[in-house]
HTML snippet that shows the backbone in 3Dmol.js (N, CA, C, O; Angstrom):
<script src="https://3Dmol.org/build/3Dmol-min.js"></script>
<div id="view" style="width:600px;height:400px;position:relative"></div>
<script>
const pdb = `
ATOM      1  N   UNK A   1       0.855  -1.152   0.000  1.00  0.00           N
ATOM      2  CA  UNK A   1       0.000   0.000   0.000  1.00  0.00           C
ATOM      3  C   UNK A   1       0.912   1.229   0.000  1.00  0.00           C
ATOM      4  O   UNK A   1       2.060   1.109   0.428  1.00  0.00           O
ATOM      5  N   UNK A   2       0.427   2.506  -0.496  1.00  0.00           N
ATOM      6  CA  UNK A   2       1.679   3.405  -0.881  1.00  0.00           C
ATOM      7  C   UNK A   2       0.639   4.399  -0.092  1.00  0.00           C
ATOM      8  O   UNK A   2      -0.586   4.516  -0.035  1.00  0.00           O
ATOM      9  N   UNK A   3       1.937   5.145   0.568  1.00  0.00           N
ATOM     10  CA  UNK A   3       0.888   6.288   1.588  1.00  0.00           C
ATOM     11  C   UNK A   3       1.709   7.997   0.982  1.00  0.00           C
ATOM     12  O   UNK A   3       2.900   8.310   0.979  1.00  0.00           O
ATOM     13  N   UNK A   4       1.110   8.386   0.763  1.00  0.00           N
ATOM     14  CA  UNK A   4       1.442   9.626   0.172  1.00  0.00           C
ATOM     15  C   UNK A   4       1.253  11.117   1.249  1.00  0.00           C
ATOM     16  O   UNK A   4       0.190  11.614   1.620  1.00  0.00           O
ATOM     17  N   UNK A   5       2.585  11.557   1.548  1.00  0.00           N
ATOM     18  CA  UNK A   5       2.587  12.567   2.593  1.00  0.00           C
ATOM     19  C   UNK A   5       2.417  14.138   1.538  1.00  0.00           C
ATOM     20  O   UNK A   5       2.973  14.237   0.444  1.00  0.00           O
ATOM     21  N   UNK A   6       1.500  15.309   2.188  1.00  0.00           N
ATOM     22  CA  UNK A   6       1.411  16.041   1.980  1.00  0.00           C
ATOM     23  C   UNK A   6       1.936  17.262   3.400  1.00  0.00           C
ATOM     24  O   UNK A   6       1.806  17.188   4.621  1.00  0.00           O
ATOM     25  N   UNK A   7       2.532  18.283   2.512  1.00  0.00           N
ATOM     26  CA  UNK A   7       2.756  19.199   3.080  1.00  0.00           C
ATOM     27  C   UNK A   7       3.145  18.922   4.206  1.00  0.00           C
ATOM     28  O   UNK A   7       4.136  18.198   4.112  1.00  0.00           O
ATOM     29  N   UNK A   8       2.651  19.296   6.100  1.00  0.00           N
ATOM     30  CA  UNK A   8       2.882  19.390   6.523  1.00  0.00           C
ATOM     31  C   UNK A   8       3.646  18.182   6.823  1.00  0.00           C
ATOM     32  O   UNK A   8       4.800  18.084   7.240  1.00  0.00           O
ATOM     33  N   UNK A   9       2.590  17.071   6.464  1.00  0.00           N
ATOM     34  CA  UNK A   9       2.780  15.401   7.107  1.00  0.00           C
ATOM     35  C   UNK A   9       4.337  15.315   6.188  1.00  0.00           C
ATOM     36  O   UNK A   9       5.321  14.854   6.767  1.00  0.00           O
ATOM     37  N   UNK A  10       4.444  15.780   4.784  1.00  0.00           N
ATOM     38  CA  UNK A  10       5.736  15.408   4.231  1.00  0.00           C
ATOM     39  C   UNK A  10       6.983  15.959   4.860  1.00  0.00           C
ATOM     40  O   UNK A  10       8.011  15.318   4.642  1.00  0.00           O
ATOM     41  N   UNK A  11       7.062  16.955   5.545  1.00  0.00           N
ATOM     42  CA  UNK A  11       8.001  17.450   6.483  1.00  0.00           C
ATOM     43  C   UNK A  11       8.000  16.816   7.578  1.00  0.00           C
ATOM     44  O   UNK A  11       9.109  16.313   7.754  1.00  0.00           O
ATOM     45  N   UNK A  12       7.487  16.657   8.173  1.00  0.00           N
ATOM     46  CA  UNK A  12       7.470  15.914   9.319  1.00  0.00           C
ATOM     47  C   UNK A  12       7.774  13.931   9.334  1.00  0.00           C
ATOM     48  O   UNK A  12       8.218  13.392  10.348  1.00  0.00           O
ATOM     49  N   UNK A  13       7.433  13.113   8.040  1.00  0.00           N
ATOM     50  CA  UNK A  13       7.771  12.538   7.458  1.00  0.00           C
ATOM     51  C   UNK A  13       9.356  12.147   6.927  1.00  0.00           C
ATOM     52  O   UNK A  13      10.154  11.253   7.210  1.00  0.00           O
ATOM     53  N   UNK A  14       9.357  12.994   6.258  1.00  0.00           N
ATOM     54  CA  UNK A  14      10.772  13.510   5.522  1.00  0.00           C
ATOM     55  C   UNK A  14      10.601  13.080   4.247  1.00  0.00           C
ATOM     56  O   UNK A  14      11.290  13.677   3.419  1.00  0.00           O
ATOM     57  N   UNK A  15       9.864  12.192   3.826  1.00  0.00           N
ATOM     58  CA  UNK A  15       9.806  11.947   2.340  1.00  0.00           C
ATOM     59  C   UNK A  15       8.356  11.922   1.848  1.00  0.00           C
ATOM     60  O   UNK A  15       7.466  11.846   2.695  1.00  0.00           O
ATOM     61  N   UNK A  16       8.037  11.980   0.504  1.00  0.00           N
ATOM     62  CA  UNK A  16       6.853  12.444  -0.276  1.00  0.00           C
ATOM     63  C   UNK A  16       5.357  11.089  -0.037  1.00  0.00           C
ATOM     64  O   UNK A  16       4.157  11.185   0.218  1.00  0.00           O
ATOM     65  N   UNK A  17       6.399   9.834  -0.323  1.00  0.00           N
ATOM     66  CA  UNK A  17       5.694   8.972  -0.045  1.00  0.00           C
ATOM     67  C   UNK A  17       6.427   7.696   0.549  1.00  0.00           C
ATOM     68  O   UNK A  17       7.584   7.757   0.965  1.00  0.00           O
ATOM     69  N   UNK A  18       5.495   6.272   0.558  1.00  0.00           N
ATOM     70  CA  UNK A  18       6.473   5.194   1.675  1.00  0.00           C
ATOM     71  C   UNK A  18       5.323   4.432   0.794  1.00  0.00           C
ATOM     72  O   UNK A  18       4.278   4.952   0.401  1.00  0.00           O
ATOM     73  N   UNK A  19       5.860   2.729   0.515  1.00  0.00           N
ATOM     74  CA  UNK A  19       5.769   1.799   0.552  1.00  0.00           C
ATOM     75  C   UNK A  19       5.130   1.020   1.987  1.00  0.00           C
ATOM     76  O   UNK A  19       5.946   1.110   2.905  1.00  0.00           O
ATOM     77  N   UNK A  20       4.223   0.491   2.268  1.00  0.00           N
ATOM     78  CA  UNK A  20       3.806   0.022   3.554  1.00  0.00           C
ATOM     79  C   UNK A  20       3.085  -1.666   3.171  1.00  0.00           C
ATOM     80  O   UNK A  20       2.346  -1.717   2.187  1.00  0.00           O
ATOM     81  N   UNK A  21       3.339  -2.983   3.980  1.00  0.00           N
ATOM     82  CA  UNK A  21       2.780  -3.706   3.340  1.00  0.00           C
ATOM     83  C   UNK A  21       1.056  -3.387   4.097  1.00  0.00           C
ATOM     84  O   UNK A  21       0.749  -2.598   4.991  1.00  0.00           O
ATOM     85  N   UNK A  22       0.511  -3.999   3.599  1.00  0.00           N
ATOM     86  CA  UNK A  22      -1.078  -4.027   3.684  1.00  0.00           C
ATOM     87  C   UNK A  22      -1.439  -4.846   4.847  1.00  0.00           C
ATOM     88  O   UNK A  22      -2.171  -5.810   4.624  1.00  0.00           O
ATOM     89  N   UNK A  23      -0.995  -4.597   6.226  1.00  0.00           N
ATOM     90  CA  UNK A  23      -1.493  -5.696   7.431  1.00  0.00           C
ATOM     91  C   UNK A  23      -2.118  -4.980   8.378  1.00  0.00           C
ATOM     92  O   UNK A  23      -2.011  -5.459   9.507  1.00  0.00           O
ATOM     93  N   UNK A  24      -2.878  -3.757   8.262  1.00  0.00           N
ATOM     94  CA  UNK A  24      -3.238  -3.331   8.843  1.00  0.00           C
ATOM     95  C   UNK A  24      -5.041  -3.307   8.806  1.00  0.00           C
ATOM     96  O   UNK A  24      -5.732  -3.051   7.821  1.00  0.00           O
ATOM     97  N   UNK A  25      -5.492  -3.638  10.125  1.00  0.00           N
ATOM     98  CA  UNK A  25      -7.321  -3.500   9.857  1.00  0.00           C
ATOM     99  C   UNK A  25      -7.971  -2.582   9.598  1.00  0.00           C
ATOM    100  O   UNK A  25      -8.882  -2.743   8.786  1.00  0.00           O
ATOM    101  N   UNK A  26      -7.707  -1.058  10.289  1.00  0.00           N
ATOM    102  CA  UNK A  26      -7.939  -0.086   9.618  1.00  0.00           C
ATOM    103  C   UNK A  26      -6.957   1.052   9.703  1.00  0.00           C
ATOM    104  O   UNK A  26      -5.864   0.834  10.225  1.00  0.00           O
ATOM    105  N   UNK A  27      -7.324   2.557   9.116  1.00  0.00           N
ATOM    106  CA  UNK A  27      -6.627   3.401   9.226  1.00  0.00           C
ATOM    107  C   UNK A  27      -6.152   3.778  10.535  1.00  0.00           C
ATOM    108  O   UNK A  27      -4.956   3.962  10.758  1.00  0.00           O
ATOM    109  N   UNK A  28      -6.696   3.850  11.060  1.00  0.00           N
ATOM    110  CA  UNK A  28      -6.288   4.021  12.983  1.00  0.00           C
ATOM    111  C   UNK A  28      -5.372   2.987  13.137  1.00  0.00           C
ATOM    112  O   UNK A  28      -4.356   3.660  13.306  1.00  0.00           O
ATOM    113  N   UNK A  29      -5.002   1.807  13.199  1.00  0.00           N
ATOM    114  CA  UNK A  29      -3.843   0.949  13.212  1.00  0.00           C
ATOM    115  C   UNK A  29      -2.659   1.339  12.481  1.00  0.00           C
ATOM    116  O   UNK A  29      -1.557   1.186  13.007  1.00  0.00           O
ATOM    117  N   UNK A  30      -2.814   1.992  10.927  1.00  0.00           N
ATOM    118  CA  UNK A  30      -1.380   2.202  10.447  1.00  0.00           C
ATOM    119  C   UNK A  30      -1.396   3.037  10.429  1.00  0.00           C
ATOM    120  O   UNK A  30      -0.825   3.437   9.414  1.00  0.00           O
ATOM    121  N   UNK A  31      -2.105   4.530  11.579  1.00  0.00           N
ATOM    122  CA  UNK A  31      -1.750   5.819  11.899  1.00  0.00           C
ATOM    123  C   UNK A  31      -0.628   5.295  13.233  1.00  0.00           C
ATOM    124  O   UNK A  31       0.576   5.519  13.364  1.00  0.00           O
ATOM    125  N   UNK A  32      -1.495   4.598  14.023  1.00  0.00           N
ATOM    126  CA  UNK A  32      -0.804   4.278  14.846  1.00  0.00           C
ATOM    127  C   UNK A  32       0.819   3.718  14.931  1.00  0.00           C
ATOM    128  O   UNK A  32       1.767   4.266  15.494  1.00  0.00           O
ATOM    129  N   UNK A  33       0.795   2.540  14.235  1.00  0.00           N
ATOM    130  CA  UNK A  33       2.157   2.268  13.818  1.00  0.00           C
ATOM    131  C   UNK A  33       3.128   3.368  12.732  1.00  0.00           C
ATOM    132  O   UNK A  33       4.357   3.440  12.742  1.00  0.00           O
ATOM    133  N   UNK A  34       2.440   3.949  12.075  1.00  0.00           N
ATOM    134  CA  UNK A  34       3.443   4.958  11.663  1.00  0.00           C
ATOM    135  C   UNK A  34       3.648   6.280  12.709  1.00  0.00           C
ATOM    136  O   UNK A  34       4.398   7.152  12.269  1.00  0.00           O
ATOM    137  N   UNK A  35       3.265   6.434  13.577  1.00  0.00           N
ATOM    138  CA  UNK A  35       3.500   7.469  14.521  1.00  0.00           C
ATOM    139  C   UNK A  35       4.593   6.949  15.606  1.00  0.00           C
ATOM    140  O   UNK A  35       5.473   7.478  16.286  1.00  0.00           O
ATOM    141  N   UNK A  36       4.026   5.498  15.394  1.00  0.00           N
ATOM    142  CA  UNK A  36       5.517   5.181  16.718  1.00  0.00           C
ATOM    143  C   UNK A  36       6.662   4.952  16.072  1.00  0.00           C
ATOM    144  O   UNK A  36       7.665   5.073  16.774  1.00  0.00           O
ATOM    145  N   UNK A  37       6.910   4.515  14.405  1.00  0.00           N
ATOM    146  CA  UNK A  37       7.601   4.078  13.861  1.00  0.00           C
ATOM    147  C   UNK A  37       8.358   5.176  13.443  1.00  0.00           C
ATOM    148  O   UNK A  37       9.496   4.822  13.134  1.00  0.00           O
ATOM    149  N   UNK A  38       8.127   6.569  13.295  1.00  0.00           N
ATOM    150  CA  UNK A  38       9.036   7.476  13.433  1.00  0.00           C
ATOM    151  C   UNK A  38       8.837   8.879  14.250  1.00  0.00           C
ATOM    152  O   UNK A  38       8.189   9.724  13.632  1.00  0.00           O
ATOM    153  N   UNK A  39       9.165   9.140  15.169  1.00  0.00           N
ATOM    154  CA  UNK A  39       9.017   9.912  16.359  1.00  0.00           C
ATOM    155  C   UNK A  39       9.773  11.402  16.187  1.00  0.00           C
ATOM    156  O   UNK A  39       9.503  12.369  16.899  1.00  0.00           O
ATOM    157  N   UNK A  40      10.874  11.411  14.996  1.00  0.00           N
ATOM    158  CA  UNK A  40      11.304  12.830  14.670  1.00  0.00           C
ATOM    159  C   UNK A  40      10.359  14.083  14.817  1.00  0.00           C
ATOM    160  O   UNK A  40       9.131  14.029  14.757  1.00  0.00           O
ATOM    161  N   UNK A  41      11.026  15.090  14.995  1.00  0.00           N
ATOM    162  CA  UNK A  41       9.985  16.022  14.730  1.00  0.00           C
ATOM    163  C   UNK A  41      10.375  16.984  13.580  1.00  0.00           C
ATOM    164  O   UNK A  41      11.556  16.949  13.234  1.00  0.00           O
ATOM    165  N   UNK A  42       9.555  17.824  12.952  1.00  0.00           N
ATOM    166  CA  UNK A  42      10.171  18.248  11.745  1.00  0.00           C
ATOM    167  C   UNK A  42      10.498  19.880  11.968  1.00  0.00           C
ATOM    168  O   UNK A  42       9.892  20.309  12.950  1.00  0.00           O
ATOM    169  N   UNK A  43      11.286  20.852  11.310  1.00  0.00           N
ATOM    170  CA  UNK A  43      11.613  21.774  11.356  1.00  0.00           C
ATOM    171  C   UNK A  43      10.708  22.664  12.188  1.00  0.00           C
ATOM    172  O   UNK A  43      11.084  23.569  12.934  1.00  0.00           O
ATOM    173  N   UNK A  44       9.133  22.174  11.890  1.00  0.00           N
ATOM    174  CA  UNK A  44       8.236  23.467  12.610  1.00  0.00           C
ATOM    175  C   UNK A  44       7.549  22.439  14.431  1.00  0.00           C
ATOM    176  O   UNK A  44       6.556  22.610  15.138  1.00  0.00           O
ATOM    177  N   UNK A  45       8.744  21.440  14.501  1.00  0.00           N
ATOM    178  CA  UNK A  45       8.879  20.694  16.182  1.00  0.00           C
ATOM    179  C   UNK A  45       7.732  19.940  15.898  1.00  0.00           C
ATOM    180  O   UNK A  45       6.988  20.207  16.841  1.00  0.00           O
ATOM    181  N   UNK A  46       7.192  19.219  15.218  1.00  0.00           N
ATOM    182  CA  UNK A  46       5.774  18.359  15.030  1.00  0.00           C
ATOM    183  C   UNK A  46       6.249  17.027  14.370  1.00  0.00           C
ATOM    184  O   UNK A  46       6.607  16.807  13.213  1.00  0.00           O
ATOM    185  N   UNK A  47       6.114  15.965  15.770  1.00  0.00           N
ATOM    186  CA  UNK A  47       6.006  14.492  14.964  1.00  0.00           C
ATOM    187  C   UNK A  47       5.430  14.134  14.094  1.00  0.00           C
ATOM    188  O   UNK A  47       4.906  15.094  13.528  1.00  0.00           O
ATOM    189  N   UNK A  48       5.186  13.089  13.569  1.00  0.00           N
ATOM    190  CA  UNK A  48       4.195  12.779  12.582  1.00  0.00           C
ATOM    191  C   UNK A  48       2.820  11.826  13.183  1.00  0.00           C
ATOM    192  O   UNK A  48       1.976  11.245  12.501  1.00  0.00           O
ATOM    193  N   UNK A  49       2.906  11.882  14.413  1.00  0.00           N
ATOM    194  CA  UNK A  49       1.152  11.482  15.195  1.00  0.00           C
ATOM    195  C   UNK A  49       1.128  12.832  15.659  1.00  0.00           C
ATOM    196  O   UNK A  49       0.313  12.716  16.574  1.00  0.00           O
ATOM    197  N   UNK A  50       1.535  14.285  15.651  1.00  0.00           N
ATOM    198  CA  UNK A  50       1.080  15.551  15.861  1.00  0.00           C
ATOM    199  C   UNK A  50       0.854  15.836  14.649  1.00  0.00           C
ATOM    200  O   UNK A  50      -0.266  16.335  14.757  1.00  0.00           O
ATOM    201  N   UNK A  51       1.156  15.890  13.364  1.00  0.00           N
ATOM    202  CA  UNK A  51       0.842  16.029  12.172  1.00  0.00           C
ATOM    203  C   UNK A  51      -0.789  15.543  11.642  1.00  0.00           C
ATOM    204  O   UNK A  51      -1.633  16.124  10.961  1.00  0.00           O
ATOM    205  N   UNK A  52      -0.750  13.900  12.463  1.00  0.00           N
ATOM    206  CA  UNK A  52      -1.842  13.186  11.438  1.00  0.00           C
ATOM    207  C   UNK A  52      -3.071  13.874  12.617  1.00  0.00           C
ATOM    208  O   UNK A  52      -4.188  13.880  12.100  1.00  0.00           O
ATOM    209  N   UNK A  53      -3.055  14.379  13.919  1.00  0.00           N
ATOM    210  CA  UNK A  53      -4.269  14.691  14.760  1.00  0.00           C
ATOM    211  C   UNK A  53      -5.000  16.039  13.885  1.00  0.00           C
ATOM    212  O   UNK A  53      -6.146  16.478  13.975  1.00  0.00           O
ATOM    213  N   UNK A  54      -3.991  16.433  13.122  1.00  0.00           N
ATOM    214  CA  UNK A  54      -4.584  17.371  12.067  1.00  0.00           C
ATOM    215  C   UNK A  54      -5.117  17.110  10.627  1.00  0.00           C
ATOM    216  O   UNK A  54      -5.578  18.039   9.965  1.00  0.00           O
ATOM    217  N   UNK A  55      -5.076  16.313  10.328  1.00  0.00           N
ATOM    218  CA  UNK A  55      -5.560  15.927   9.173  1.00  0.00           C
ATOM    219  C   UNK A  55      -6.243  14.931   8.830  1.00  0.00           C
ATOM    220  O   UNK A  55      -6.770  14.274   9.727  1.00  0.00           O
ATOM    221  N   UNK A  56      -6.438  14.514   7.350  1.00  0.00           N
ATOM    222  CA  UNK A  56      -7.768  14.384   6.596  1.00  0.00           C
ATOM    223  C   UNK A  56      -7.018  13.075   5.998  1.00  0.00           C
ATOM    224  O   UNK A  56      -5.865  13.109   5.568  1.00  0.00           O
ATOM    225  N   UNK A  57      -7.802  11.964   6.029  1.00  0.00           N
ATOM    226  CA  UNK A  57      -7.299  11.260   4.914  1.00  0.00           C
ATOM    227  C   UNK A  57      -8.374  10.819   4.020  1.00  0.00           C
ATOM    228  O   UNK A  57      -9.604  10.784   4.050  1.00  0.00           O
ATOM    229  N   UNK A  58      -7.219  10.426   3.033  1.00  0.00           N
ATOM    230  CA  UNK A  58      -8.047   9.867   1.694  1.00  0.00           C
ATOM    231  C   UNK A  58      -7.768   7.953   1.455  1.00  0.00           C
ATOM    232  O   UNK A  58      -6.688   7.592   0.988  1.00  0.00           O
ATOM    233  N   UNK A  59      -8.763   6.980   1.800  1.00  0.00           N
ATOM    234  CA  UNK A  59      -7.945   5.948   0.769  1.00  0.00           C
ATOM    235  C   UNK A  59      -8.792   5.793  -0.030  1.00  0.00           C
ATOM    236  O   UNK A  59      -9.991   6.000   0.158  1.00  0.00           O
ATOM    237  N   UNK A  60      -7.891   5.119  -1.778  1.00  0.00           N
ATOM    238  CA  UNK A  60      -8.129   5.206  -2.735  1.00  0.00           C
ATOM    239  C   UNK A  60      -8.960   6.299  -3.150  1.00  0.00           C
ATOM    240  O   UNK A  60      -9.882   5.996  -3.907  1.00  0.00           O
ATOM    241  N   UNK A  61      -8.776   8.123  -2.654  1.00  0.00           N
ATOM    242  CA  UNK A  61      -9.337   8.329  -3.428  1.00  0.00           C
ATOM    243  C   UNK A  61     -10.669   8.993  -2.832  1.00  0.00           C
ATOM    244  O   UNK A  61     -11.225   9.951  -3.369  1.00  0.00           O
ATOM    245  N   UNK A  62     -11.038   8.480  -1.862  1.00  0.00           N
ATOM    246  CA  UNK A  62     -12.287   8.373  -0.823  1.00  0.00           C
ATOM    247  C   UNK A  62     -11.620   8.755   0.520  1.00  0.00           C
ATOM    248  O   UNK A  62     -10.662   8.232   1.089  1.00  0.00           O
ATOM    249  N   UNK A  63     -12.715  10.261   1.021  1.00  0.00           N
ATOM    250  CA  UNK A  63     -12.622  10.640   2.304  1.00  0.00           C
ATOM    251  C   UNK A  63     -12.803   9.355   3.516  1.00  0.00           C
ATOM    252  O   UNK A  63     -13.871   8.745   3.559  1.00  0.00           O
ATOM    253  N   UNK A  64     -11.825   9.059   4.347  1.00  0.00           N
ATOM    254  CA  UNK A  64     -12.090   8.064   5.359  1.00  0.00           C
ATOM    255  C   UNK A  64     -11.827   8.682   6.628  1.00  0.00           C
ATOM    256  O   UNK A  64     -10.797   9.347   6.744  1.00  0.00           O
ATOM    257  N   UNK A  65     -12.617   8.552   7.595  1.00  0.00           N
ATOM    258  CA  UNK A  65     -12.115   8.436   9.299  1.00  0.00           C
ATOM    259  C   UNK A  65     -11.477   7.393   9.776  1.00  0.00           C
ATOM    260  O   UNK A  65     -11.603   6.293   9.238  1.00  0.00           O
ATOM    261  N   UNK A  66     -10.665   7.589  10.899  1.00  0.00           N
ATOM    262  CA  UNK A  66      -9.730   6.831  11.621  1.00  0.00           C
ATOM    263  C   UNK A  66     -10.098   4.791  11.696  1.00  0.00           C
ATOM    264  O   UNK A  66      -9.447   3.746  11.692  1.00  0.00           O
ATOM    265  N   UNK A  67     -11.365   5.183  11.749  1.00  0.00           N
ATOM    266  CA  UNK A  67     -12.337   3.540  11.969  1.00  0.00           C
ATOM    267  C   UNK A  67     -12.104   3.149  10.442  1.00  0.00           C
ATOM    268  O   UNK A  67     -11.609   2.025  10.368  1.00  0.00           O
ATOM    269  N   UNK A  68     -12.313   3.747   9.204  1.00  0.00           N
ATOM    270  CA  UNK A  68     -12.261   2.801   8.061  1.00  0.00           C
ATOM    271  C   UNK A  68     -11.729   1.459   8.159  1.00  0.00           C
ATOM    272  O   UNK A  68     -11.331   1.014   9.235  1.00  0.00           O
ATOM    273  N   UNK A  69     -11.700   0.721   6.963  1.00  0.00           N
ATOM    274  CA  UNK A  69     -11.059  -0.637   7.062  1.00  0.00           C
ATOM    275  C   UNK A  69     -10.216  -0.303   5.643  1.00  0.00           C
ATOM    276  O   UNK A  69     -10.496   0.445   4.706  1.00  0.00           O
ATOM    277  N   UNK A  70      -9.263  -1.027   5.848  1.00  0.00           N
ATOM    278  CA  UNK A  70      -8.007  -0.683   4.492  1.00  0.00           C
ATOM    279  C   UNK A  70      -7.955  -2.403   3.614  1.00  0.00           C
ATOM    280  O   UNK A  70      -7.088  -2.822   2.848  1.00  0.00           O
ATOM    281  N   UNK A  71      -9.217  -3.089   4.092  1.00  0.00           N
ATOM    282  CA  UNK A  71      -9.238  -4.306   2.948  1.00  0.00           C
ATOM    283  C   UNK A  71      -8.949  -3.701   1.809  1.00  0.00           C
ATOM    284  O   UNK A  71      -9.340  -2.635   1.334  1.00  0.00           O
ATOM    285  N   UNK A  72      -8.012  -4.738   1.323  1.00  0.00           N
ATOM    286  CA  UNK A  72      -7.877  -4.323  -0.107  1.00  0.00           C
ATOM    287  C   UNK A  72      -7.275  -2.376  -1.166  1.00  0.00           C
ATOM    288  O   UNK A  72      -7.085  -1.976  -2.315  1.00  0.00           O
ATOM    289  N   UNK A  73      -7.241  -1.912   0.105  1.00  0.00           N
ATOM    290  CA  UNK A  73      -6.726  -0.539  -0.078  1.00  0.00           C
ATOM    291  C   UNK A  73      -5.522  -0.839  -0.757  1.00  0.00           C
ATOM    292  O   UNK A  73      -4.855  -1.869  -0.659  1.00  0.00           O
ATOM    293  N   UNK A  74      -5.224   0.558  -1.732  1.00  0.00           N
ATOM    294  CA  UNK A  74      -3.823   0.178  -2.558  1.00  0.00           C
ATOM    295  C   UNK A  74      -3.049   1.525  -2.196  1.00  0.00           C
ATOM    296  O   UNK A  74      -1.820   1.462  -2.229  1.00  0.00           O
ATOM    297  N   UNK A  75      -3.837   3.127  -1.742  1.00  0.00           N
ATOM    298  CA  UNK A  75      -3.224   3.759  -1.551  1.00  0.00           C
ATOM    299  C   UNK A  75      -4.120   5.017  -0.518  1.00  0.00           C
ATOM    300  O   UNK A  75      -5.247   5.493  -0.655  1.00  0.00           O
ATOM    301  N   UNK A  76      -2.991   5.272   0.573  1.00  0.00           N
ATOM    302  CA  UNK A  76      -3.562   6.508   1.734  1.00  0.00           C
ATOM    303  C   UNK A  76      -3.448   7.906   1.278  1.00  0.00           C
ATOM    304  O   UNK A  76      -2.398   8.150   0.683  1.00  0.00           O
ATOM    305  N   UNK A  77      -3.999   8.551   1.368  1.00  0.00           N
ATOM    306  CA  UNK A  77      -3.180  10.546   1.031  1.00  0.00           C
ATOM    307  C   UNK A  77      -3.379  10.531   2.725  1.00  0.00           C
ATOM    308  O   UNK A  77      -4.109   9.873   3.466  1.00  0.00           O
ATOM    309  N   UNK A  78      -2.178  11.779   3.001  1.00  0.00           N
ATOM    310  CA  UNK A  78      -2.568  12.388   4.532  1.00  0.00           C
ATOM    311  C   UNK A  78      -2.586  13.483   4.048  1.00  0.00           C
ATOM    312  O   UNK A  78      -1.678  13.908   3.334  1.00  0.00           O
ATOM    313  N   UNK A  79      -3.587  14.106   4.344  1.00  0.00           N
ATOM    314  CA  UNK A  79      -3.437  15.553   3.703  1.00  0.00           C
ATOM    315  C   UNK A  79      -3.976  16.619   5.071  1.00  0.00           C
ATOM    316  O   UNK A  79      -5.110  16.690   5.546  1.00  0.00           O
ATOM    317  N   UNK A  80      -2.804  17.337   5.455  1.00  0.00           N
ATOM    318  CA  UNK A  80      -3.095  18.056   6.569  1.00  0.00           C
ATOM    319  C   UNK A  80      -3.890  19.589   5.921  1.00  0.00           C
ATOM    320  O   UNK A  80      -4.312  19.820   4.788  1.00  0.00           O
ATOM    321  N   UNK A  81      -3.871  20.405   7.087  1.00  0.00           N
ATOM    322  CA  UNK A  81      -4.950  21.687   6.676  1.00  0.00           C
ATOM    323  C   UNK A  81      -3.883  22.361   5.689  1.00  0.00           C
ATOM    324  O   UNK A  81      -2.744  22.670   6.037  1.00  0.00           O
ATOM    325  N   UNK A  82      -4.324  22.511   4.627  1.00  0.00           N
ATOM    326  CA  UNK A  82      -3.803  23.760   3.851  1.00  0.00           C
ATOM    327  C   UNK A  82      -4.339  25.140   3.470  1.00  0.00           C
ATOM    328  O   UNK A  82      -5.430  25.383   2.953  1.00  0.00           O
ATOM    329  N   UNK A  83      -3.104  26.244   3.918  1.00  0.00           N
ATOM    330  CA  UNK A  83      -3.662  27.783   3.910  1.00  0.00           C
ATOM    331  C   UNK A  83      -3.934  27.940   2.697  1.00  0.00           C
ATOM    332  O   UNK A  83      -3.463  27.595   1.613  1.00  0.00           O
ATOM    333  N   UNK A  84      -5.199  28.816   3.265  1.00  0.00           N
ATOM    334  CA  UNK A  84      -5.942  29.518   1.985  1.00  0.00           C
ATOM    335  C   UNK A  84      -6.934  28.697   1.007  1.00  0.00           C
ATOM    336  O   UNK A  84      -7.285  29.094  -0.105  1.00  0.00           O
ATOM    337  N   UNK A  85      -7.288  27.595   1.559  1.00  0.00           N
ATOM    338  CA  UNK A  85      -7.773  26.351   0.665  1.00  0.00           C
ATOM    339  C   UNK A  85      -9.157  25.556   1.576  1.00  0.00           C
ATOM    340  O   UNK A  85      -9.717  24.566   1.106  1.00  0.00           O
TER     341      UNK A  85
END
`;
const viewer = $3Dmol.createViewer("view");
viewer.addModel(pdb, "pdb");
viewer.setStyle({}, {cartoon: {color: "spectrum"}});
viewer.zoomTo();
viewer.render();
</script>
């Protein structure tokens, strides 16, 4: 499953997107494991589980909350608040 960081989440991240295998039940599980799995904080002091308490995701495409289920999902957006938008 390919998770695609925006803006804030990509700074805080450090890269645009990540490869992830698909073992997770829903989005709340591989928020979870990606928040413990890298704990940096990015230039503006924000981990990336302070990043995702702000934002929106998409899988495949489709607005989801934390409860979704990622059966069969092929790809996440995190897309935090963007100014002016």
């Amino acid at each position: 499953m390919d998770i695609h960081y925006f803006a804030a989440a990509r700074a805080a991240r450090g890269v645009p997107q990540e490869t992830v295998e698909n073992s997770y039940n829903t989005l709340a599980d591989l928020l979870q494991h990606l928040s413990a799995a890298h704990t940096d904080t990015s230039a503006a002091g924000m981990t990336l589980g302070e990043v995702f308490d702000r934002c929106t995701f998409l899988i495949d495409g489709h607005s989801a909350q934390p409860t979704a289920s990622l059966a069969d999902a092929t790809r996440v957006d995190v897309l935090p608040p963007f100014a002016g938008g």
